[in-house]
N, C-alpha and C positions, 0 to 999 in steps of 0.2 A: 947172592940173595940179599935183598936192601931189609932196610928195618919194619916194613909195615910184613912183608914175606915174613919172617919170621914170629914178629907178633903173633900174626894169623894162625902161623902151624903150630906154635906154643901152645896156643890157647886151644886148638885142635886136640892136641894130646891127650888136653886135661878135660875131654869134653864141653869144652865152652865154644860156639861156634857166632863168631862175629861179622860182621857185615858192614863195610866201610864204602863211605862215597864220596869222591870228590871232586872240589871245587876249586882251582887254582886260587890260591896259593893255603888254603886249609880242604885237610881228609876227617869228614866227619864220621863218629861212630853212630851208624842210622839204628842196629840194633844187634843186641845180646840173646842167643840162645830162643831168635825168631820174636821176642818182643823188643816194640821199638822204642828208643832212647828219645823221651820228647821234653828232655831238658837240655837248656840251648848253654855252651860253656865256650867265654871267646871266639865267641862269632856269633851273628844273627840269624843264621839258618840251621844250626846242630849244635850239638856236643863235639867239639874242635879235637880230635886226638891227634892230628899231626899236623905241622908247616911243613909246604914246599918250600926249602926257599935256595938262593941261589947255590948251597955245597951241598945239595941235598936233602934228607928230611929229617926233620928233629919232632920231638915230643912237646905238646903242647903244656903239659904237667902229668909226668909218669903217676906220679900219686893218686893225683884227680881221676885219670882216667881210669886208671886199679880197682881204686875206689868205685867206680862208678858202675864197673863190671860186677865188681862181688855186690853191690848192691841188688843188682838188676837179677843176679844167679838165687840169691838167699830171697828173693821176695817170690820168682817161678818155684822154687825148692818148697820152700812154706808153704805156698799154696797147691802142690801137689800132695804133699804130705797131709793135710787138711780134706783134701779131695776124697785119699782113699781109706782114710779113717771115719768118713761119714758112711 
């Protein structure tokens, strides 16, 4: 199982379900939890979470992209919670 496989089923686990696309030689994160990621992070077409590159594939920035998720989770979360209290 290479590393974007397991990102994937991790994030499965915990209920976060992600959707990656890609474009030799960057995998963008297109979206989190069915909303879509339309801020662009090293590179000019997406939010960059992983290089192809020739050993393999590596992380674009672990943090950033973390980051990016629990963003993307805490703002659907808020406004569900907001939803059913009206």
């Amino acid at each position: 199982m290479n590393t974007i496989d397991r990102f994937v089923e991790r994030l499965k686990k915990i209920n976060i379900k992600v959707a990656l696309v890609g474009n030799y030689p960057w995998v963008y994160l297109e979206t989190v939890n069915g909303k879509r990621v339309k801020e662009t992070f090293r590179g000019n077409h997406g939010f960059t979470a992983f290089f192809i590159v020739k050993d393999g594939i590596t992380w674009s920035d672990r943090r950033t992209v973390f980051l990016k998720i629990r963003e993307m989770c805490v703002i659907k979360d808020t406004l569900s919670q907001i939803i059913e209290n009206k």
